[in-house]
C-alpha distance (Angstrom), angle and dihedral (degrees) to the residues before:
residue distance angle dihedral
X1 . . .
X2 4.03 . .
X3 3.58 120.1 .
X4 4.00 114.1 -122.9
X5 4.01 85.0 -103.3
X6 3.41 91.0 53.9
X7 3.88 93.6 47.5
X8 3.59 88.9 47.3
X9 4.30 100.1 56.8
X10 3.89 81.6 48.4
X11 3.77 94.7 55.4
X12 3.81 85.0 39.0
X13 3.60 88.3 59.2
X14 3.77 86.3 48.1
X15 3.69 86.3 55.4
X16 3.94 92.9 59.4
X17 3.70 96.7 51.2
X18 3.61 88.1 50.3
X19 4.01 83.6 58.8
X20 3.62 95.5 43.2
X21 3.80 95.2 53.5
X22 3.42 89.4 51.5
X23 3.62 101.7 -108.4
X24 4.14 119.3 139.8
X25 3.70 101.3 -126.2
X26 4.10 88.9 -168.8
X27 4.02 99.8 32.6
X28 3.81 111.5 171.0
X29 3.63 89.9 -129.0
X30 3.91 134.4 11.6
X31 3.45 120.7 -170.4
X32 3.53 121.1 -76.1
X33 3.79 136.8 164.6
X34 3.96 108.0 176.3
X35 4.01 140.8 -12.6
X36 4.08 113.3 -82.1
X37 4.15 81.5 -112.6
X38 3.76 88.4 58.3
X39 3.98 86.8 45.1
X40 3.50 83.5 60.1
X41 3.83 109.9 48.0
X42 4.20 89.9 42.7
X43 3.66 101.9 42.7
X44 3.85 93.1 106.4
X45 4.14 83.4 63.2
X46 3.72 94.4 53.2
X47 4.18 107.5 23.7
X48 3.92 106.8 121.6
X49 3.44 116.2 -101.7
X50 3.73 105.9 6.6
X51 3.67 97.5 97.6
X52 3.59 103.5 -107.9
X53 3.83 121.8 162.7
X54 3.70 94.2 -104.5
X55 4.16 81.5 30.7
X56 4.54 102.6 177.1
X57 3.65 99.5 -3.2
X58 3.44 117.9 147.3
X59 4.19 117.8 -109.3
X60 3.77 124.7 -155.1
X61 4.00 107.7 -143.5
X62 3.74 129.9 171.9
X63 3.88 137.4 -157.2
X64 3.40 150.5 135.2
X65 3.88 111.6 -80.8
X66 3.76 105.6 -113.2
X67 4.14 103.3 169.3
X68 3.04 131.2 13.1
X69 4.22 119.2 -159.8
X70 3.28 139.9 175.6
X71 3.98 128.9 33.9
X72 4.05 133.0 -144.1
X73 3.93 119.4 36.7
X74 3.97 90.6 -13.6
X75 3.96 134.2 57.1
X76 3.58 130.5 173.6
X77 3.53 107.2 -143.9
X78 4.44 117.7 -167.3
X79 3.76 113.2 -157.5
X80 3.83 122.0 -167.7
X81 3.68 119.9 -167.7
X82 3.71 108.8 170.9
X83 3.91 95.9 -87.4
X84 3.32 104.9 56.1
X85 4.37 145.6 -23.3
X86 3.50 120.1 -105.8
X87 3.56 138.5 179.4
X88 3.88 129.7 -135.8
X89 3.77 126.6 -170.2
X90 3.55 114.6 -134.5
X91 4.11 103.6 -156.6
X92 4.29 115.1 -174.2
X93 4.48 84.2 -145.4
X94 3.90 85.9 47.0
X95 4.06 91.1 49.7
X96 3.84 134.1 44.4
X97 3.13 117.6 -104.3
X98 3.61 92.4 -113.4
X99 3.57 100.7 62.2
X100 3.68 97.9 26.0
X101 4.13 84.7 67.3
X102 4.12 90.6 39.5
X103 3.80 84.8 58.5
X104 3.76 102.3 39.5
X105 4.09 86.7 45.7
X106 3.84 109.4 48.0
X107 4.45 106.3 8.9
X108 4.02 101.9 102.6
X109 3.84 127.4 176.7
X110 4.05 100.8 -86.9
X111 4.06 85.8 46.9
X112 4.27 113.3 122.4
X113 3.57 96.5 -141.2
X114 3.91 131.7 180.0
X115 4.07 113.9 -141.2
X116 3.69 129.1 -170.8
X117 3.79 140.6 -159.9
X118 3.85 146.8 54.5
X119 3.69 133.9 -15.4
X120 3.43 126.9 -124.2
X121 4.08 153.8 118.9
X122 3.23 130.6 -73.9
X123 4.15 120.7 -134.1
X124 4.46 76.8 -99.9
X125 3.73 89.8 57.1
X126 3.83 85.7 -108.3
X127 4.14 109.5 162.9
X128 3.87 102.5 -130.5
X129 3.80 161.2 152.5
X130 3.39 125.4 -103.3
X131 3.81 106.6 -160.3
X132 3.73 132.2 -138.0
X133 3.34 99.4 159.3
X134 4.56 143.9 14.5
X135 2.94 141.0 -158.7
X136 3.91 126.2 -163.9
X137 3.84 115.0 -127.5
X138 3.41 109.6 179.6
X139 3.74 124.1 -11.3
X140 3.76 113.0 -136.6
X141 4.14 116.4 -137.7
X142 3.68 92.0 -172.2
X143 3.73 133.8 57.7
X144 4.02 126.0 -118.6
X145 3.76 111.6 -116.2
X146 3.52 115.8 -92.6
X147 4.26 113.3 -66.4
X148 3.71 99.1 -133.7
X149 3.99 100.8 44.0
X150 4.06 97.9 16.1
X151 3.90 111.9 169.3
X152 3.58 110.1 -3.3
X153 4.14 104.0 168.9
X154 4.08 100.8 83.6
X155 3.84 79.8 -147.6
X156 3.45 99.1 51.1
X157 4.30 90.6 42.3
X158 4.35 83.6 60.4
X159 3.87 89.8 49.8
X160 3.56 100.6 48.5
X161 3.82 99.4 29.3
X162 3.82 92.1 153.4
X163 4.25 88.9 68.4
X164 3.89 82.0 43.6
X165 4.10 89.5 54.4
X166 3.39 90.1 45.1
X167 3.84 105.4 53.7
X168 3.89 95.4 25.9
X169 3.63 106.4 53.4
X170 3.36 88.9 175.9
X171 3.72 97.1 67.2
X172 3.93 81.5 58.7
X173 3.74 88.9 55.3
X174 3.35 91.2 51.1
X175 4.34 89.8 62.2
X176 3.54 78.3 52.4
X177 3.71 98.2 61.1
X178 3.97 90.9 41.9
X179 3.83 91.8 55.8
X180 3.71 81.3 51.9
X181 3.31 93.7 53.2
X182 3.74 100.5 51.4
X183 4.31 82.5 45.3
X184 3.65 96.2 57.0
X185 4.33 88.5 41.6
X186 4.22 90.3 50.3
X187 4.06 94.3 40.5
X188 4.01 85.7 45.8
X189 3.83 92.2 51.9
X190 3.81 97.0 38.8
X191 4.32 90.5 47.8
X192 4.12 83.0 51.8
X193 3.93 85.2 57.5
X194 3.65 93.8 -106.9
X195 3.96 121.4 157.8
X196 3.57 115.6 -132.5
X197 3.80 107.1 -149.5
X198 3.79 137.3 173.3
X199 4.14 119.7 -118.6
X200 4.06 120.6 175.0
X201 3.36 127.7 -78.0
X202 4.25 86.7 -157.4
X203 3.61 111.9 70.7
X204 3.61 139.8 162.4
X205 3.75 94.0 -141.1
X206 3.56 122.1 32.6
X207 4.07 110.5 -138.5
X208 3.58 142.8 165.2
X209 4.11 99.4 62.7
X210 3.68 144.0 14.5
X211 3.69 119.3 -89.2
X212 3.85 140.0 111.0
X213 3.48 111.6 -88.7
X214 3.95 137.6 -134.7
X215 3.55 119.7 -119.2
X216 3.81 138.9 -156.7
X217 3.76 131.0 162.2
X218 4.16 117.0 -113.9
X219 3.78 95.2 -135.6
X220 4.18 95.9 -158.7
X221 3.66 91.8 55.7
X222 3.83 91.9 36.2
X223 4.24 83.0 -132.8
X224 3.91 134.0 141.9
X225 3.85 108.5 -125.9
X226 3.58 141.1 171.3
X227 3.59 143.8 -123.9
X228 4.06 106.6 -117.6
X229 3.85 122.4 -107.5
X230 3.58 103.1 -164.8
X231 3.98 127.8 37.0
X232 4.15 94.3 -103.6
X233 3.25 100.5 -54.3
X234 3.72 97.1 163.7
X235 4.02 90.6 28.0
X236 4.18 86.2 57.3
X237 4.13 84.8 46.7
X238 3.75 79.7 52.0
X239 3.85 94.4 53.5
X240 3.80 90.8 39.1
X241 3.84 89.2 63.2
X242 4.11 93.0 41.5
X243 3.79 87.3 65.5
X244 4.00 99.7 -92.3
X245 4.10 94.4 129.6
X246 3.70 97.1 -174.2
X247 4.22 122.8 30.2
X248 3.73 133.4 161.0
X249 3.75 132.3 -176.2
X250 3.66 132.4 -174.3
X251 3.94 119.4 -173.0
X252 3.72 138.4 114.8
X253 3.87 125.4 -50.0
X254 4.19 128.4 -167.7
X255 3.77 130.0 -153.6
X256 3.61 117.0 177.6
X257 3.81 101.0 -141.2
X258 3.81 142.1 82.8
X259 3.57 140.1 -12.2
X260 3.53 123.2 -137.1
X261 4.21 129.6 134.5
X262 3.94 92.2 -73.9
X263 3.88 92.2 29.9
X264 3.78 125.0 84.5
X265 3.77 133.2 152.6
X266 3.68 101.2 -122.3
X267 4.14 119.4 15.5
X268 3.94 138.5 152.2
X269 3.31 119.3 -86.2
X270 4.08 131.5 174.4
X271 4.21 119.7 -152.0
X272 4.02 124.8 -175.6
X273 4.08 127.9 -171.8
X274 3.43 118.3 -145.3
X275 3.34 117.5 -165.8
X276 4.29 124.1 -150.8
X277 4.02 77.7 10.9
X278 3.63 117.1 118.0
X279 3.97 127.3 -161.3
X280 3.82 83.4 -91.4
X281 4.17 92.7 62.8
X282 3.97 83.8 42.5
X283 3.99 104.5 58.4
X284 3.97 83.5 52.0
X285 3.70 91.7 46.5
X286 3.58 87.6 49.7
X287 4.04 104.1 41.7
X288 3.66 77.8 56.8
X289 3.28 98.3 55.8
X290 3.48 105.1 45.2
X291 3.83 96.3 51.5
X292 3.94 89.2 47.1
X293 3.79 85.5 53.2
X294 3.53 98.4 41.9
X295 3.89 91.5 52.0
X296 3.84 100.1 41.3
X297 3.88 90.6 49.4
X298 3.58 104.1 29.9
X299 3.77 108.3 15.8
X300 3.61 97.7 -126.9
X301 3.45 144.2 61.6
X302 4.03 93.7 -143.8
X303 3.43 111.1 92.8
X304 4.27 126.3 167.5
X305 4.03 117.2 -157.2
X306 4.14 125.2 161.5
X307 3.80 88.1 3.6
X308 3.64 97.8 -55.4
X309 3.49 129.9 116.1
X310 4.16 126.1 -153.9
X311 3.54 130.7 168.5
X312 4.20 112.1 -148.3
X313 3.72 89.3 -151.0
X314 3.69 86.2 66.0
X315 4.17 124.7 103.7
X316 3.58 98.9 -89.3
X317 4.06 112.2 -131.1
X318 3.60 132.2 -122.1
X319 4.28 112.7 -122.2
X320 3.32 114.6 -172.1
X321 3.45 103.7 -149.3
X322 3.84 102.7 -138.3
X323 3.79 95.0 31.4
X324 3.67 86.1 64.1
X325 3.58 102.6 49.9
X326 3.65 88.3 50.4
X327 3.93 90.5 47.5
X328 4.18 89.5 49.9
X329 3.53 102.0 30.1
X330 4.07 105.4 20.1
X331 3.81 81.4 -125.8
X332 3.89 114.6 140.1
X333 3.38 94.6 -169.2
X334 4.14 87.5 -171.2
X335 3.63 89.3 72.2
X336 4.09 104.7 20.0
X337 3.55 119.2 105.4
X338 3.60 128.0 -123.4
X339 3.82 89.6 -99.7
X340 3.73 102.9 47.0
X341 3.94 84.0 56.5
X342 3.76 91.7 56.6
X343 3.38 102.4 45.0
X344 3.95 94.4 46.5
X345 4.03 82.0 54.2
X346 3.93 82.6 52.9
X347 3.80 82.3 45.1
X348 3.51 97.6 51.8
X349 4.18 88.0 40.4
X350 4.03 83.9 -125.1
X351 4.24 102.8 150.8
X352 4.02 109.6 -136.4
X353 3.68 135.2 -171.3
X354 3.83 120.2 -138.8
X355 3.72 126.1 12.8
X356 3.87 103.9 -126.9
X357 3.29 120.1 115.0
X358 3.89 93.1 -105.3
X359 2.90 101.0 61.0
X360 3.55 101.7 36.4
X361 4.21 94.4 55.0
X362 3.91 81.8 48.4
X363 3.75 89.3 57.4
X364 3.55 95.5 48.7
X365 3.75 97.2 57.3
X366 3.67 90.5 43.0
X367 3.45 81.8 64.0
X368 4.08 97.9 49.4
X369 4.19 94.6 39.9
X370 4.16 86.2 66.4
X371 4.40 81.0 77.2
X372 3.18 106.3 49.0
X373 4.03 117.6 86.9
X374 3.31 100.4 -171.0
X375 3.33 150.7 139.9
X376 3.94 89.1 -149.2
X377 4.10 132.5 119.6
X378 3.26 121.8 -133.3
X379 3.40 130.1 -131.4
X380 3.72 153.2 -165.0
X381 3.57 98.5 31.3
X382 4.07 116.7 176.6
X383 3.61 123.7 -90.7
X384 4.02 92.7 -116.1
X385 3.68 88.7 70.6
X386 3.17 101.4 43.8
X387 4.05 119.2 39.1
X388 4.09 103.4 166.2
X389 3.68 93.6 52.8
X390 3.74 132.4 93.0
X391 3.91 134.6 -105.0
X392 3.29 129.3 -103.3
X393 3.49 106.1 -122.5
X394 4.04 120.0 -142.0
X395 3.81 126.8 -134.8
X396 4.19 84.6 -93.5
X397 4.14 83.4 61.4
X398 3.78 81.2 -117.6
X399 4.27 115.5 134.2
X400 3.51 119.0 -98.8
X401 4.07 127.8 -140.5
X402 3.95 84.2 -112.1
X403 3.61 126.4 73.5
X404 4.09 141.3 -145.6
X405 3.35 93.1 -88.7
X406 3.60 135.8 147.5
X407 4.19 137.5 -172.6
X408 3.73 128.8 174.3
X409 4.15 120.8 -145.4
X410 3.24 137.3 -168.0
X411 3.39 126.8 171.3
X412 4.03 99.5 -7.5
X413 3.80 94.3 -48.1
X414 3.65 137.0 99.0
X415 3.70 107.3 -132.1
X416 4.25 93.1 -174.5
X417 3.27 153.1 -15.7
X418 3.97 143.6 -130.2
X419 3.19 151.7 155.4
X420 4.00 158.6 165.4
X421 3.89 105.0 -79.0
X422 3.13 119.5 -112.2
X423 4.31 100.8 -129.4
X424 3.83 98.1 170.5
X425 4.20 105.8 113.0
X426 3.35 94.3 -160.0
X427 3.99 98.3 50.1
X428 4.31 85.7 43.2
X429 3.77 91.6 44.2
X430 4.43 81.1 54.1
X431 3.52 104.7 38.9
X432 4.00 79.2 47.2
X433 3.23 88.2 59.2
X434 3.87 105.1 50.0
X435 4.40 75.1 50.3
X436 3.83 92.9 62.0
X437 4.18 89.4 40.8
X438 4.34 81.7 54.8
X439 3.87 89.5 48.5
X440 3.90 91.9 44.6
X441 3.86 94.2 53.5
X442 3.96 91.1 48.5
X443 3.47 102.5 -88.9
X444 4.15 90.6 146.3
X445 4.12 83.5 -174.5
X446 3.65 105.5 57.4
X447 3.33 120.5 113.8
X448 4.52 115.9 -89.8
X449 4.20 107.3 -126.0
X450 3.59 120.0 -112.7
X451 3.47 110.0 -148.1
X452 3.84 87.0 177.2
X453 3.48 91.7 56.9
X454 3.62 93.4 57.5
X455 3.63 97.6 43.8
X456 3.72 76.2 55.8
X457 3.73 95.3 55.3
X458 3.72 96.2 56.8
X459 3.74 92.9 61.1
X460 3.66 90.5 66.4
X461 4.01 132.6 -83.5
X462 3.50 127.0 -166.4
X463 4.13 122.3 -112.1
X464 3.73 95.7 -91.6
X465 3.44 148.3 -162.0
X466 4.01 116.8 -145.1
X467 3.94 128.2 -172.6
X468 4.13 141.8 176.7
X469 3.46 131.7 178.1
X470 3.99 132.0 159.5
X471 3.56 149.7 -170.4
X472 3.70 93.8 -63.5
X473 3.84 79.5 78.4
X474 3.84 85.7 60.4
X475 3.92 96.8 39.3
X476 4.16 91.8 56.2
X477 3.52 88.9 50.3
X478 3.80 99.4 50.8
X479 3.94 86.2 39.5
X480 3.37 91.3 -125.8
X481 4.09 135.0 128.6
X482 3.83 113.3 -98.5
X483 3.88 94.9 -107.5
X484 4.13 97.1 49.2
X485 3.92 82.9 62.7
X486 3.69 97.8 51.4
X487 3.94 116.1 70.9
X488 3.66 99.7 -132.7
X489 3.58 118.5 24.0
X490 3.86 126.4 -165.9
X491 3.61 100.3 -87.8
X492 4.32 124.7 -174.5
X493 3.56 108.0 -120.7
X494 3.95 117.6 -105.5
X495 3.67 109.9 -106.0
C-alpha cells in the first residue's frame, strides 16, 4: 500500500497535467447552475425526454467527487456538495477524447469537480448526469480517509472536523439541528415580546455566575480585562432598570476551567430579563420553552442520555435542594459543619476543590443531581450558592437562608438556571461582600463585586425574573458530549 506521501507526489503529478492541458485546477468559478439538492427536487423539469419545460437541456452541477465506479469507456462518477449526492455518467462517445482521458487520468475521489450535460435515468432507474463537458474545481493533494472506517481517533475526528463533515454527513446534519435549535429559542423569545440586545463580551468585572475567568490586557486603555462568563447578566439588570422590561441575548461565553462532556471553555449560551416576573413566571416560561424546542428540533419530547430516559412533556418535579442531600447523603447541610461535609465527600470518594463551605455544599449536590432523571427544577437552593438571587421569604415576611431559585435536570445534569433578582442594594452590596471574602481566601471561582451594579440598584430596578441556559441543553438532547456538538473545539496543538 502507498504511504499518504507517496499518494500525494502522484496526485501532484496529477496536478501538473491538469496545468499542461490547459485546465485551471483552482478556477475562481466553474460553472454551476443549482445545488445537487435542487438537482434533485427539479429533475422531472429537465430529465431528457420526458417533456419537461426545460425538457434535455444541459445542467452545470458541482461537488466533491465521492466514488468513483466503473473503468474503460464508462465511469460513474458520485458528487456530494453539502445538499445532496448525485451521480454523473462519464461516457468516452459522450466526451472527446481529450477530456474524456484528462478526466479518467488525473480526477480522484477528494477532487471538486464541475460536470455538465443532460439529465436522465439510467436502465437502474438511477437519477443522473450525462456529461459533455468538466470542469476541475479544486484539485485535491491529499486523500479522504478511508470510506468504510473513516476517522476512527475521537481526537483526531475534533481536529480535522472537515474529513469528519465530509464522510459523516450526519455530523453535518447535526449543525443543522443546532442552528435550529438556537432559531426556535430566538423566534420563541422575540413572539413573547422579548428584546434581543447586545452587551460586551470585554469586561472589567466578570458577573452573572461563578467561574474562573480569562484574561487579556486592552492595550489602548493600558487595562486588565476579562473575557465574560455569563451573557450580560448584570448589563440586562442594567437594561431592566432603564425601562427595557423584557431582554434576551444569545452570544458566546468563556470560563477558564475544566473539560469534561458537559464542560467546555467557551460555549453558547442564551439569557432573558423579565421584569415584574418572579422565578415562579420563569419555570413556566421555561417548561414551555424547552418542550417547544425539543419538538420543533427534534420531534419529541423523549430524549435518553447516560442511560436515562426523560420525557420533557412530563410534570416536572419539585427538588428541594437540601431535603435531597439529606435524603441521599443523610447530610443536613443546615446544621452540618464544614467538616462533616468534607469527610462525607471523602466518604462518598467524591474529589472537591476548595474547602469553604460554598463550594463544598455545591459539591455535594453535584454529587446527588447525577440520580435524578428528571425533568424536574429544583428549588430552594442556599444563599451561599447563589448571591444575585432573591430570598425566600417565611410566613413572618422575614428572609429565609434559601433563595428564589430555580434549575431544571434531566438525566443528572443541570441544563439552566434562574431566578427572581435579588434588587435590594444593601443585601447585593453584602452578599458581594462575603464574594470578595471567597476571592480573598483563594476561592479563584467566586463571583468579582460590582460596585457599579449596586450603585445601579439604588436607582431603582424592577422585581425581576432572570434566566440562562446553553448548549448543554442541546448536547443532552442529541446524546452527545459537549465538544462533538460544537464545530471547532479547543484542541492542544500537535507537538
Amino acid at each position: 500500500m502507498a504511504s499518504l506521501e507517496e499518494l500525494r507526489q502522484a496526485r501532484l503529478a496529477k496536478l501538473e497535467a491538469i496545468r499542461k492541458a490547459g485546465m485551471d485546477p483552482y478556477p475562481a468559478r466553474v460553472p454551476r447552475d443549482m445545488s445537487l439538492g435542487d438537482a434533485r427536487s427539479a429533475f422531472g423539469d429537465y430529465e431528457e425526454g420526458k417533456g419537461g419545460k426545460h425538457d434535455g437541456k444541459n445542467v452545470s452541477l458541482s461537488g466533491r467527487v465521492m466514488a468513483i465506479r466503473g473503468q474503460g469507456a464508462i465511469l460513474f462518477v458520485v458528487l456530494d456538495d453539502g445538499t445532496a449526492k448525485f451521480q454523473s455518467v462519464v461516457k468516452k462517445d459522450a466526451l472527446d477524447e481529450k477530456s474524456f482521458k484528462l478526466l479518467t487520468d488525473t480526477v480522484d475521489v477528494g477532487d471538486l469537480i464541475s460536470v455538465t450535460g443532460p439529465l436522465f435515468k439510467t436502465q437502474k432507474g438511477e437519477e443522473s448526469l450525462l456529461v459533455h463537458s468538466w470542469a476541475m474545481a479544486a484539485k485535491s493533494l491529499q486523500p479522504l480517509p478511508e470510506k468504510w472506517h473513516g476517522l476512527v481517533d475521537p481526537d483526531e475526528r475534533l481536529r480535522k472536523r472537515y474529513l469528519d463533515f465530509i464522510m459523516s454527513p450526519e455530523e453535518r446534519d447535526l449543525f443543522y439541528k443546532k442552528a435550529k435549535f438556537w432559531d426556535v429559542t430566538r423566534s420563541f423569545m422575540k413572539d413573547r415580546g422579548f428584546l434581543e440586545v447586545e452587551t460586551p463580551t470585554l469586561e472589567v468585572t466578570t458577573g452573572g455566575a461563578e467561574a474562573r475567568p480569562f484574561k487579556t490586557h486592552h492595550n489602548d486603555f493600558d487595562l486588565d480585562v476579562f473575557m465574560r462568563i455569563s451573557v450580560g447578566e448584570l448589563w440586562q439588570k442594567r437594561l431592566m432598570a432603564a425601562g427595557f422590561p423584557k431582554t434576551f441575548e444569545i452570544g458566546r461565553v468563556y470560563r477558564n476551567e475544566g473539560t469534561s462532556p458537559e464542560h467546555a471553555q467557551e460555549f453558547t449560551n442564551m439569557e432573558f430579563y423579565w421584569a415584574y416576573a418572579d422565578y415562579e413566571d420563569g419555570m413556566k416560561l421555561v417548561t414551555e420553552l424547552y418542550r417547544k424546542v425539543a419538538e420543533e428540533v427534534f420531534g419529541t419530547t423523549r430524549f435518553t442520555y447516560r442511560d436515562m430516559t426523560f420525557d420533557l412533556a412530563d410534570e416536572w418535579k419539585r427538588v428541594d435542594y437540601a431535603a435531597e442531600i439529606q435524603r441521599q447523603t443523610g447530610v443536613d447541610i443546615g446544621t452540618a459543619t464544614d467538616k462533616e461535609i468534607a469527610d462525607k465527600l471523602d466518604e462518598l470518594k467524591v474529589s472537591y476543590k476548595g474547602s469553604n463551605r460554598e463550594r463544598l455544599t455545591d459539591t455535594l449536590w453535584k454529587h446527588c443531581r447525577k440520580s435524578i432523571a428528571g425533568p424536574a427544577f429544583l428549588t430552594n437552593h442556599p444563599v451561599l450558592v447563589a448571591p444575585l438571587a432573591k430570598s425566600v421569604k417565611g410566613k413572618d415576611g422575614m428572609p429565609q437562608p434559601t433563595v428564589q431559585m430555580f434549575q431544571p435536570i434531566i438525566a443528572g445534569s443541570e441544563v439552566g438556571r434562574g431566578y427572581s433578582e435579588l434588587n435590594d442594594p444593601v443585601d447585593q452590596a453584602r452578599r458581594f461582600d462575603e464574594q470578595e471574602k471567597l476571592l480573598k481566601s483563594g476561592d479563584d471561582e467566586a463571583m468579582m463585586p460590582d460596585r457599579e451594579f449596586v450603585e445601579m440598584l439604588e436607582h431603582g430596578m424592577p422585581p425581576a425574573c432572570g434566566w440562562g441556559h446553553g448548549e448543554r441543553l442541546f448536547a443532552i438532547l442529541a446524546n452527545r458530549p459537549l465538544r462533538e456538538v460544537q464545530f471547532f473545539p479547543l484542541m492542544r496543538p500537535k507537538r
